[in-house]
C-alpha positions as CSV (number, residue, x, y, z in Angstrom):
1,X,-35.7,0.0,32.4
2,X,-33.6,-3.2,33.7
3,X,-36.1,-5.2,31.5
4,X,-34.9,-2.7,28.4
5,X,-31.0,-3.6,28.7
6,X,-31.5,-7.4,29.4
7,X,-33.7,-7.5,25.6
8,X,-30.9,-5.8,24.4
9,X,-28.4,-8.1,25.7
10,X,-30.2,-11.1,24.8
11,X,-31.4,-10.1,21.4
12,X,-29.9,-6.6,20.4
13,X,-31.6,-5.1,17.9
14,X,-30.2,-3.4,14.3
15,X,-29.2,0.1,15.1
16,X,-28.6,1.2,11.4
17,X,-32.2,3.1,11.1
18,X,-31.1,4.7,7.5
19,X,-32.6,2.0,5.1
20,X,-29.8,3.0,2.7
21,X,-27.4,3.1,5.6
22,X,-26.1,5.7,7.9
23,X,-23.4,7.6,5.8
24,X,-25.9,8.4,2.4
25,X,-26.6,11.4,0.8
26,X,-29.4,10.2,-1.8
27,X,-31.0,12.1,-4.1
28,X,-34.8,12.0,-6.3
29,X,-35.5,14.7,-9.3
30,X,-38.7,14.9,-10.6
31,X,-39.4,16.1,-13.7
32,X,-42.7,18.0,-14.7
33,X,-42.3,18.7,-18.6
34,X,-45.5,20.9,-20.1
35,X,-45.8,22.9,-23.4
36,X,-44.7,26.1,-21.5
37,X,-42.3,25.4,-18.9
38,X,-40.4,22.1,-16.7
39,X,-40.9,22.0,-13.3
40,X,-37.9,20.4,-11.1
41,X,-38.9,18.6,-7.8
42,X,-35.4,18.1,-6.2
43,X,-35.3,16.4,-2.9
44,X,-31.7,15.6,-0.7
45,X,-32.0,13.3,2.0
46,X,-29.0,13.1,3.7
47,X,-28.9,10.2,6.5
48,X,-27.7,11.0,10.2
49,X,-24.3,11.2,9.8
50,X,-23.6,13.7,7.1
51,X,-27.3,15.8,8.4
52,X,-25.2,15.6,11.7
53,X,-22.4,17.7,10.1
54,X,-24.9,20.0,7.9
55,X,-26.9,21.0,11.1
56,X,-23.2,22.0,12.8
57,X,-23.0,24.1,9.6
58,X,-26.5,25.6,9.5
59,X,-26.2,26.3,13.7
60,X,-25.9,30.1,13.1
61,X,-26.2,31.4,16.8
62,X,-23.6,28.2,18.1
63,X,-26.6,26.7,20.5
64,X,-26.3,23.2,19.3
65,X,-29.4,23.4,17.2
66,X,-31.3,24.4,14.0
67,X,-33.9,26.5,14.6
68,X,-37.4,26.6,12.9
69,X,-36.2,30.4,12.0
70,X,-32.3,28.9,11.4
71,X,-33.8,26.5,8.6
72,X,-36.2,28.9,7.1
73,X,-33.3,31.4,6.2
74,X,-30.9,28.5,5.2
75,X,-33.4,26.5,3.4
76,X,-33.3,29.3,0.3
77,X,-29.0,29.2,0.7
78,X,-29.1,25.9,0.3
79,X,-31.1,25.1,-3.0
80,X,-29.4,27.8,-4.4
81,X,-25.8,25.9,-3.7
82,X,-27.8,23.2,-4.8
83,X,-28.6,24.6,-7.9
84,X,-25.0,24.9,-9.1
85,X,-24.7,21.1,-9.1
86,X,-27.4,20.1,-11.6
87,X,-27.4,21.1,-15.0
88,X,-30.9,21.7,-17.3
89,X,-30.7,21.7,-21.1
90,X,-33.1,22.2,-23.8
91,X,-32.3,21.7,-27.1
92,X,-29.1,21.8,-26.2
93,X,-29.0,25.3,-24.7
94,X,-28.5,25.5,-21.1
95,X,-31.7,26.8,-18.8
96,X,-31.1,28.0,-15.3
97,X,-33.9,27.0,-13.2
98,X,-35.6,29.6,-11.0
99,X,-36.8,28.8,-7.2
100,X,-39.9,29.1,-6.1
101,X,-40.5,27.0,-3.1
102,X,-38.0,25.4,-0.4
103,X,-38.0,23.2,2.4
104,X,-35.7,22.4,5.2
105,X,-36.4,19.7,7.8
106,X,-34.5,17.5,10.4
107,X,-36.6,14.2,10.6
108,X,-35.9,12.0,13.4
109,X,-33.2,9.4,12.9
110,X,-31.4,6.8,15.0
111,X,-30.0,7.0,18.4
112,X,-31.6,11.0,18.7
113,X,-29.6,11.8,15.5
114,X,-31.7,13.7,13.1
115,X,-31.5,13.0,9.4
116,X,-32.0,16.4,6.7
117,X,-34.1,16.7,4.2
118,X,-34.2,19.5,1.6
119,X,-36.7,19.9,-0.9
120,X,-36.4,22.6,-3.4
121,X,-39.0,23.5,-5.9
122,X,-37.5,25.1,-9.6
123,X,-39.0,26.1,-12.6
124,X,-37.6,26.9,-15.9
125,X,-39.6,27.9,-19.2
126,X,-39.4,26.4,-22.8
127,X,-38.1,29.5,-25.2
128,X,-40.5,29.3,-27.8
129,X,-43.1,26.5,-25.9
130,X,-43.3,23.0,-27.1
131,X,-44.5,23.5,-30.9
132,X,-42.2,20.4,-32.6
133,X,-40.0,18.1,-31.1
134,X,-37.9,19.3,-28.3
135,X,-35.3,18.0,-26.3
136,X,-34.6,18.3,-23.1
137,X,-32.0,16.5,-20.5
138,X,-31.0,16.8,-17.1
139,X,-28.0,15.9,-14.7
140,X,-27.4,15.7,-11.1
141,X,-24.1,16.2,-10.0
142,X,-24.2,17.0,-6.3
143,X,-22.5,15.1,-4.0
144,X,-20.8,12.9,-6.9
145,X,-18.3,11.0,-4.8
146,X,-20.5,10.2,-2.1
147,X,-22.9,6.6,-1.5
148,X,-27.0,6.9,-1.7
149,X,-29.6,6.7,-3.7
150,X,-30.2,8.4,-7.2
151,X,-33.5,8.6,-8.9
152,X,-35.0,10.5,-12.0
153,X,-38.4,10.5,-13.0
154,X,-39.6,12.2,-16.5
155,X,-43.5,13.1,-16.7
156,X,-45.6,14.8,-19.5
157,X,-48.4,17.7,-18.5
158,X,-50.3,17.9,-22.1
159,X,-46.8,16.7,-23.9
160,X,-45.4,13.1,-25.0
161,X,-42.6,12.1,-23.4
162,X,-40.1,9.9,-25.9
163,X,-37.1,8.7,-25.6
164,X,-34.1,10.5,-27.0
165,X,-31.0,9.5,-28.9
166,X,-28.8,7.0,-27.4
167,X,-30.8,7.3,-23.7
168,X,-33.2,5.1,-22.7
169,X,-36.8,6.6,-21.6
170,X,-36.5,7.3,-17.6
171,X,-39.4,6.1,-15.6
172,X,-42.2,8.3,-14.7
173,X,-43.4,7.1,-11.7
174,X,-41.5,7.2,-7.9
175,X,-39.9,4.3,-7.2
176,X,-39.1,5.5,-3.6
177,X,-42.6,8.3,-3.0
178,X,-39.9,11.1,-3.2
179,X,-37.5,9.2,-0.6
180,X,-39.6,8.1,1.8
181,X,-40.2,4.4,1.2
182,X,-37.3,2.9,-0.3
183,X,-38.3,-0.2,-1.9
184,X,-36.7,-3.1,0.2
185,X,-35.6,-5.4,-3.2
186,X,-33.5,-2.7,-4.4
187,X,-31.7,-1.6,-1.1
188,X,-28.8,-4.0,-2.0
189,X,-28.4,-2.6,-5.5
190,X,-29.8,1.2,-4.8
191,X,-30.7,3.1,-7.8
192,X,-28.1,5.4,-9.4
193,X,-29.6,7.3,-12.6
194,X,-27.7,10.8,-12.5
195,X,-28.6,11.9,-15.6
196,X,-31.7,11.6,-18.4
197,X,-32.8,12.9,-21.4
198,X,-36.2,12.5,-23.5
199,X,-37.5,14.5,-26.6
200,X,-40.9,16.0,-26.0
201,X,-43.3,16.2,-28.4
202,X,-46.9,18.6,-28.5
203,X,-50.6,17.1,-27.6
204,X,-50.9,14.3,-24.5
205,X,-52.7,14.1,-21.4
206,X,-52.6,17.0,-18.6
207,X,-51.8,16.4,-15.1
208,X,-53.2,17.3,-12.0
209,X,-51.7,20.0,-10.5
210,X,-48.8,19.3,-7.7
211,X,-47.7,21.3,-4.6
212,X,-45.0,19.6,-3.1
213,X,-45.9,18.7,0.6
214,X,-42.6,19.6,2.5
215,X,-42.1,22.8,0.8
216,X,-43.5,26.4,0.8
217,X,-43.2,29.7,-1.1
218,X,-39.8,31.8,-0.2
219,X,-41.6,34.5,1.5
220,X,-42.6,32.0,3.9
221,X,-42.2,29.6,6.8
222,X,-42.2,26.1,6.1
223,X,-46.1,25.0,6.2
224,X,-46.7,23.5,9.4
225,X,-46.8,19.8,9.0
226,X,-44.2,19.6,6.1
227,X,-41.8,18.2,8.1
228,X,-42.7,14.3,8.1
229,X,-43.6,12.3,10.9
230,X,-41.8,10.0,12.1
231,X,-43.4,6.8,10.6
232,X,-43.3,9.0,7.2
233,X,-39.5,9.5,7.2
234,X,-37.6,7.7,4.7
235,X,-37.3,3.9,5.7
236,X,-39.5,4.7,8.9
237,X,-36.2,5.7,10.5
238,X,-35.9,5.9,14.0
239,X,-37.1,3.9,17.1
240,X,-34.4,1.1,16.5
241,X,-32.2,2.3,19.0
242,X,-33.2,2.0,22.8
243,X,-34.5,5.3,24.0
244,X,-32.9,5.3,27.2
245,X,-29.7,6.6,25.1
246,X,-31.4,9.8,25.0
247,X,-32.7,10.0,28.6
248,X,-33.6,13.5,29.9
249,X,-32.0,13.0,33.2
250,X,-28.8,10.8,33.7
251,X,-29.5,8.9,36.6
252,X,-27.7,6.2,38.5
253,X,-29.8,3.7,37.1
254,X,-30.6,5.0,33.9
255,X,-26.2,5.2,33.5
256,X,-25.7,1.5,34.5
257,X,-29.0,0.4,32.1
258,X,-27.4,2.3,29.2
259,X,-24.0,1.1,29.7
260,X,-25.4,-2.7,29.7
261,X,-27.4,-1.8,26.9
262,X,-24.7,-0.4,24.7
263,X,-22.7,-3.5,25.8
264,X,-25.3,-6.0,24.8
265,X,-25.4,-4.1,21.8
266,X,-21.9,-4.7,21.1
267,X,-22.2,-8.4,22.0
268,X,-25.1,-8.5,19.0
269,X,-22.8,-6.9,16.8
270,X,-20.4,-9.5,17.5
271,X,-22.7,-12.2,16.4
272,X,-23.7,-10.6,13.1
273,X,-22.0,-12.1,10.1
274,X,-18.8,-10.3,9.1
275,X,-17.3,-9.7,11.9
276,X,-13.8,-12.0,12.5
277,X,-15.0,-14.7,14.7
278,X,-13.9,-17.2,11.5
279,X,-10.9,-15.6,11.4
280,X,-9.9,-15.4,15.3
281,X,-11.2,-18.8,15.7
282,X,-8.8,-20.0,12.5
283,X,-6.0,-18.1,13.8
284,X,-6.0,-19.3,17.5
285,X,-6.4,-22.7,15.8
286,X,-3.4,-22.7,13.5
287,X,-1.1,-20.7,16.1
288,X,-1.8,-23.1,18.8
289,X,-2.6,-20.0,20.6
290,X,-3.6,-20.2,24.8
291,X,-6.5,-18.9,26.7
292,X,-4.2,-15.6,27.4
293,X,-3.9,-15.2,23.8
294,X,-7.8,-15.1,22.9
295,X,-8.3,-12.9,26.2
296,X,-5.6,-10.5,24.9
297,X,-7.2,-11.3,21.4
298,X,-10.6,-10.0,22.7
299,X,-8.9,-6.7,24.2
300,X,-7.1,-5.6,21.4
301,X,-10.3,-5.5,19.5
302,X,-11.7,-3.6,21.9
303,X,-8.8,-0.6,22.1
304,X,-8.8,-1.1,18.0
305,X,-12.4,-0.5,17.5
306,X,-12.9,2.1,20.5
307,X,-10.0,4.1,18.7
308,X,-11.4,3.8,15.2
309,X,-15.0,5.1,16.3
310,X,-13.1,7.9,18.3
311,X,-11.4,8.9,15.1
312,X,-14.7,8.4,12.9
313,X,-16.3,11.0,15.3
314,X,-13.7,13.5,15.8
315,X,-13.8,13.2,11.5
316,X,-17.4,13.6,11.7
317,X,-17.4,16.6,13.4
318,X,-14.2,18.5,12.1
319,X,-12.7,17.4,9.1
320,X,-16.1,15.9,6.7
321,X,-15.6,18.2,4.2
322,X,-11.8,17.6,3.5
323,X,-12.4,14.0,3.8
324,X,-16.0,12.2,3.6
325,X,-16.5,9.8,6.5
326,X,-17.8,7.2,4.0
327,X,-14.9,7.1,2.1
328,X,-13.2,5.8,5.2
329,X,-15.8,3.5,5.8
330,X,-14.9,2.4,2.2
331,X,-11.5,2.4,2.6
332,X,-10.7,0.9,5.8
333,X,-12.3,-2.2,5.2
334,X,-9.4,-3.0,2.4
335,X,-6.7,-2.1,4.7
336,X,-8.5,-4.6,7.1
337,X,-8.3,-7.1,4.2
338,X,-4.9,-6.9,3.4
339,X,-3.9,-7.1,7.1
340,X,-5.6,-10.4,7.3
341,X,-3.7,-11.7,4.0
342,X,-0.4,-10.8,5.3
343,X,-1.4,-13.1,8.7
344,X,-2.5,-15.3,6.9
345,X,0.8,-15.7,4.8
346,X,2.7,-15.9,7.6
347,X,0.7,-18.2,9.3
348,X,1.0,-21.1,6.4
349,X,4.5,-19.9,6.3
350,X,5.1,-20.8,9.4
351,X,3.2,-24.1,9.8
352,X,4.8,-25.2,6.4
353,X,8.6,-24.5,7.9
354,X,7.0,-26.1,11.4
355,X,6.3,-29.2,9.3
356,X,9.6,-29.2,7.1
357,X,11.2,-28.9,10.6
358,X,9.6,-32.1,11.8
359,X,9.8,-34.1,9.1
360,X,13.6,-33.2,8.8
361,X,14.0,-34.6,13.0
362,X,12.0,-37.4,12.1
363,X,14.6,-38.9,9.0
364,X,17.5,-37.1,11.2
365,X,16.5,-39.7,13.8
366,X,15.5,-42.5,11.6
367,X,19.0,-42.4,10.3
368,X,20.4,-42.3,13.3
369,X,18.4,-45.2,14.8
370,X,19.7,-47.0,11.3
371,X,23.5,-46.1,12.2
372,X,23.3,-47.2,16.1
373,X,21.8,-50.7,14.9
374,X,24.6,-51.1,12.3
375,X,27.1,-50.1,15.4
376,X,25.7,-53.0,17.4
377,X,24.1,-50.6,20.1
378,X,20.9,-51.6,21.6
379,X,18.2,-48.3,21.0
380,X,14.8,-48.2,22.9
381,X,12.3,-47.3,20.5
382,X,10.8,-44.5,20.7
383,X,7.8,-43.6,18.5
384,X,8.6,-39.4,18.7
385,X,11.8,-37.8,17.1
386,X,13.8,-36.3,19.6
387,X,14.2,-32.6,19.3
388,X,17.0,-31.0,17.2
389,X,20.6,-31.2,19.1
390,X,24.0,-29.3,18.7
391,X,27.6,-29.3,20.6
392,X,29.1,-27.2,22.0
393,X,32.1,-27.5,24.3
394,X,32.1,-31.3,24.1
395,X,28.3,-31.0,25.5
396,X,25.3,-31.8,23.9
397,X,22.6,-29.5,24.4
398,X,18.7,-29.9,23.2
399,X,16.5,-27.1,22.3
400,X,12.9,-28.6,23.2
401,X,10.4,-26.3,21.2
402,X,6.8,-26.1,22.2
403,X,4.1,-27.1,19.8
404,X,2.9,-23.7,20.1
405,X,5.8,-21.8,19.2
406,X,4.1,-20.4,15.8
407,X,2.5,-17.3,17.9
408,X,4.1,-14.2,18.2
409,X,2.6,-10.9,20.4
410,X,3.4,-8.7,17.4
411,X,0.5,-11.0,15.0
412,X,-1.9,-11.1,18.4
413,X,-2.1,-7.5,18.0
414,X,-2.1,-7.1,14.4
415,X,-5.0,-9.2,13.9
416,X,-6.8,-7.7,16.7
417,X,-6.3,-4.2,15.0
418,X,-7.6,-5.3,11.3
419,X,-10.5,-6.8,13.6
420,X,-11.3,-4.0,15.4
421,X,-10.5,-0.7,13.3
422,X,-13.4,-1.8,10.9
423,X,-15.6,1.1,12.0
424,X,-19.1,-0.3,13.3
425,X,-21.7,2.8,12.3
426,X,-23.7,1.5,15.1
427,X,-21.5,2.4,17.6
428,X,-21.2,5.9,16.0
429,X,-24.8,6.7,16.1
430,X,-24.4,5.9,19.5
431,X,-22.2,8.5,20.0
432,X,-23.2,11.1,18.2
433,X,-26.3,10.5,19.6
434,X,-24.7,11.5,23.2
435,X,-23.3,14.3,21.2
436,X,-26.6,15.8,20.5
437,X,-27.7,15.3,23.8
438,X,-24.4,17.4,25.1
439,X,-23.2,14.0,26.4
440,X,-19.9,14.0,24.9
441,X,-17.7,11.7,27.5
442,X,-21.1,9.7,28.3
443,X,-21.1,8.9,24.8
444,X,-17.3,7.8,24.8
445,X,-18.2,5.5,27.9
446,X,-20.9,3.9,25.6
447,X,-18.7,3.0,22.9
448,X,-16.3,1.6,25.0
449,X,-19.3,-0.7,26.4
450,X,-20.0,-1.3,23.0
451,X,-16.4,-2.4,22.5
452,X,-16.4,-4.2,25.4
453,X,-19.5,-6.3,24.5
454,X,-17.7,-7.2,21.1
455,X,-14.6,-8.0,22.9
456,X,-16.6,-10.7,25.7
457,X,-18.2,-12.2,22.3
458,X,-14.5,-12.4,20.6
459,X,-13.0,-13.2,23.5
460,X,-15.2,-16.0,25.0
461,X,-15.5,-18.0,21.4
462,X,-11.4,-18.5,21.2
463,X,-11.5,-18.7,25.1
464,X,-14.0,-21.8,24.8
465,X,-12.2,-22.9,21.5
466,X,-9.1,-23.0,22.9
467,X,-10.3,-25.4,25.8
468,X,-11.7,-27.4,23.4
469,X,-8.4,-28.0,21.4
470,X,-6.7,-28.4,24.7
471,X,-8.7,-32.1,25.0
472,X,-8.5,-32.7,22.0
473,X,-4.8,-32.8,21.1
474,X,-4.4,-34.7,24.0
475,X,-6.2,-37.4,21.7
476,X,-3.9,-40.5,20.2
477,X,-3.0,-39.2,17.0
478,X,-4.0,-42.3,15.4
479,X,-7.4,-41.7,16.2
480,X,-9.7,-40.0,13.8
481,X,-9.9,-36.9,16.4
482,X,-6.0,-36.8,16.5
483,X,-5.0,-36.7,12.4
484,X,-7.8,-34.2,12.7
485,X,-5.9,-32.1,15.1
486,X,-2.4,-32.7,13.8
487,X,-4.5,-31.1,10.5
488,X,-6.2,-28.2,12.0
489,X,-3.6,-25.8,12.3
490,X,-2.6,-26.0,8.6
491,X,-6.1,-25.8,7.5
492,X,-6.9,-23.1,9.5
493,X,-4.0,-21.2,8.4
494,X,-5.0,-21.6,4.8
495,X,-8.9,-20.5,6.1
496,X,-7.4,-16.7,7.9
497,X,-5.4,-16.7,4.0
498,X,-8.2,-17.0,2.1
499,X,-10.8,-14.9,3.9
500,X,-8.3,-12.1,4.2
501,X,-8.0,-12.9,0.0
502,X,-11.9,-13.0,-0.1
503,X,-12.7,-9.3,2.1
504,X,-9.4,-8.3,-0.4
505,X,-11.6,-8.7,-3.5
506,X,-15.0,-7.6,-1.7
507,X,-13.6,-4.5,-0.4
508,X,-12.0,-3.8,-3.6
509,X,-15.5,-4.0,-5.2
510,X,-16.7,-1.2,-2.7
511,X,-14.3,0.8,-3.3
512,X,-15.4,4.2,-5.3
513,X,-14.7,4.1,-9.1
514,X,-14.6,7.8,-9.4
C-alpha cells in the first residue's frame, strides 16, 4: 500500500478517466430509415461529474444510491424528458417518436464516481411509406450549452439514403461504437453534428435486424448484462485513479497512504504543462522576489485552489442546474488570464519607472561630478550613482532603495489566486469520489493534500530559483552572467505579460459561442 503512494509520488498518474473529459454530456443518434417506419437509437453519456448530479436527482428513497429498481422506473422518465429535446421531421411535418425500449446504467468512472448512460430506443412511422422521394431530418437539442461529443449516423433498411438540399450526407457508420470508443485523433476536436437531413428514396439493401444491447422493452428490467463492463465503458474509464481512495475501511495506514497519494498527485499535476510555473518563475524573477516570497507564493496557491475545488463541489452538488459546472471551468480560466495581464502590466510598469529612476541618478550624479570638478574639488570616483537625496532642515538625508523594492504583498497574493483558482478536475473527482463513499471531510483532507502537493512543486521551483539568482547577481555586471541578470527582470516581466495575453486569447477561444 506504501509501494502504491510512493508510484504515485514519483510518477502520478492522469486522473481524468472521461476520454472527452470529466464535465461532458455527449450525445450519438442513430438513424434506422426503412420504407415503413425510422427507428431512433439515442444514447446520453454523461461523464462523472454531471452523472454525479443526475444520480442525486434519480436517488428517490435519499440512501445515496440508484437502485437497480430506482433506474428501471426513471429510465422511461427520462427518455421521455429526452424526447422533448430532439425534433423528427418528415417532409417537413413534424413526427413524434414513440418509446419502445430504455436503458439506464451507472458505469464505473474515476475515483469510485460512476458515469450515466441512457439509451432510449424510438420509433416513428412514414405516413404514406416510402413510395417517392422523401425527406426526412433530425435535430438534437438536449443539453445545447453544455461540452461533449455529438454524433449522427443516417442508415437505409431496403431505402437509398441521399443527400438533401443544402446538407451534406451524414455518415452511416459509428465513429465512436455508440460512445464507447471514442476515437483518440478526434478527442481534441470532438465531433459536433446536431442536426441532419437526407431524402430517402424506395428499393436498396435491407439490414440485419438490431436490438440495442443496453436496452430492454418498458415492461421490463434492464437485461442483465446491459450495463457495460468496465473495460467496455466509454474510453475504458476507470482504474486511473488509485483504489485506495475508495478503501472499504479507513485505517491508520490506509489514511496516511491516501493522503501521500493525493499529495503526490498534486505534485504531478504541478508538473503537467499549464500550470504557472513559467509564470511564478518570471514573476519572482522580474520582482526580485525572496525565498519568503515563493514560500508564501506556494501557499497562496494552495488556499486559492483548495477554495476553488471547495466551491466547484458545493456547485456540483447544489446549484448544477442554475449554473453548469463546466461553464465555470470555461469561465474561470479567462478571469485567470486577465489577472495575469494586469501583473504583468504592472510588473513592466514598474521595472520601466525602476530603470527611468536609475538612469535619472546616474546623469543626476554625472552632472554633479562635472560641477564639483569645475569647483576645483577633488571627488573619489565612484562607479555606482549614489541614491536620490533631499534637505530638509539644513540636513541631507538619503533614501537607499533596495533592488527588490518592485514586490508588493497585494501582487504575491494576486498571482497566487489566478494560479490557484483554476479548478483542477482531478482534484474534484477526488472528492466526489469521498463523497460517494460518505467521506465528505476525508475527501476535503485529500484535496487539501492535493493542494499541498501543487504548492511543494510551486513553491520549491521559485524557492531553488531564487537561490540561484541570489549567486548570480552577485556576479560583476560586466560579465556575460551580470548584463544577463541586470536583463532578466525586464524580460521576465515582459514573459508574465505576454502569457497572461496568450491564456487571454486561448481562454477566449473556449469560451461558449452560444
Amino acid at each position: 500500500m506504501l509501494a502504491l503512494a510512493a508510484i504515485a509520488i514519483l510518477g502520478p498518474a492522469a486522473i481524468a478517466a472521461h476520454p472527452l473529459g470529466n464535465f461532458t454530456i455527449n450525445h450519438y443518434a442513430g438513424l434506422r430509415i426503412s420504407s415503413e417506419e425510422v427507428a431512433l437509437d439515442v444514447v446520453i453519456d454523461q461523464a462523472e461529474i454531471p452523472a454525479f448530479g443526475e444520480r442525486r436527482r434519480l436517488d428517490a428513497n435519499g440512501d445515496g444510491d440508484v437502485s437497480e429498481a430506482e433506474a428501471a422506473a426513471a429510465r422511461a422518465e427520462e427518455c421521455a424528458s429526452l424526447a422533448r429535446s430532439l425534433t423528427l421531421t418528415i417532409d417537413g411535418a413534424t413526427v413524434g417518436p414513440r418509446l419502445e425500449a430504455a436503458g439506464l446504467s451507472f458505469p464505473p468512472g474515476a475515483g469510485g464516481v460512476p458515469t450515466m448512460r441512457l439509451v432510449c430506443e424510438y420509433v416513428a412511422p412514414v405516413p404514406g411509406g416510402v413510395a417517392h422521394e422523401t425527406t426526412v431530418a433530425f435535430a438534437d437539442a438536449s443539453y445545447a450549452e453544455r461540452l461533449g461529443w455529438r454524433e449522427i449516423v443516417v442508415r437505409g433498411d431496403g431505402v437509398t439514403i441521399g443527400p438533401a438540399a443544402g446538407s451534406p450526407i451524414p455518415p452511416t457508420s459509428d465513429a465512436s461504437a455508440r460512445l464507447t470508443a471514442y476515437p483518440a485523433d478526434l478527442l481534441s476536436q470532438p465531433l459536433d453534428i446536431r442536426a441532419a437531413a437526407v431524402v430517402v428514396t424506395p428499393g436498396g439493401p435491407s439490414l440485419a435486424p438490431f436490438v440495442a444491447p443496453d436496452a430492454a422493452p418498458l415492461d421490463s428490467l434492464p437485461l442483465p448484462g446491459g450495463t457495460p463492463a468496465p473495460g467496455e465503458v466509454p474510453g475504458g474509464v476507470g482504474g486511473e485513479i488509485p483504489d485506495i481512495f475508495v478503501a472499504a475501511e479507513l485505517t491508520p495506514i490506509v489514511i496516511v497512504a491516501s493522503i501521500l497519494v493525493a499529495a503526490g498527485l498534486g505534485a504531478g499535476h504541478a508538473l503537467t504543462p499549464g500550470h504557472g510555473k513559467t509564470l511564478v518563475a518570471a514573476y519572482l524573477v522580474g520582482t526580485r522576489g525572496t525565498v519568503r516570497h515563493a514560500l508564501l507564493l506556494g501557499l497562496s496557491v494552495t488556499v486559492s485552489h483548495t477554495l476553488g475545488i471547495l466551491a466547484l463541489a458545493l456547485l456540483v452538488t447544489g446549484a448544477e442546474s442554475i449554473l453548469p459546472p463546466d461553464a465555470v471551468v470555461r469561465t474561470v480560466p479567462l478571469l485567470a488570464a486577465l489577472g495575469f495581464v494586469a501583473i504583468g502590466a504592472w510588473m513592466v510598469g514598474s521595472e520601466v519607472r525602476r530603470r527611468m529612476a536609475v538612469r535619472s541618478l546616474a546623469l543626476a550624479h554625472a552632472r554633479a561630478h562635472a560641477d564639483g570638478h569645475d569647483h576645483g574639488h577633488d571627488h573619489g570616483h565612484d562607479p555606482h550613482p549614489p541614491e536620490p537625496e533631499h534637505s530638509h532642515g539644513g540636513v541631507r538625508h538619503t533614501h537607499v532603495t533596495p533592488a527588490g523594492a518592485t514586490i508588493t504583498w497585494r501582487s504575491l497574493f494576486a498571482l497566487g489566486l489566478a494560479g490557484g483558482i483554476i479548478p483542477s478536475t482531478n482534484a474534484l473527482i477526488i472528492l466526489l469520489g469521498a463523497l460517494v463513499a460518505g467521506r465528505a471531510a476525508f475527501g476535503v483532507v485529500l484535496v487539501i493534500a492535493f493542494g499541498i502537493g501543487m504548492a511543494l512543486v510551486l513553491g520549491g521551483l521559485g524557492v531553488g530559483l531564487v537561490l540561484v539568482r541570489g549567486r548570480l547577481d552577485r556576479l560583476p555586471s560586466t560579465s556575460a552572467l551580470g548584463r544577463l541578470t541586470t536583463a532578466a527582470p525586464l524580460v521576465a516581466s515582459v514573459v508574465v505579460l505576454g502569457v497572461g495575453l496568450w491564456l487571454t486569447a486561448q481562454a477566449i477561444g473556449g469560451l461558449p459561442t452560444g
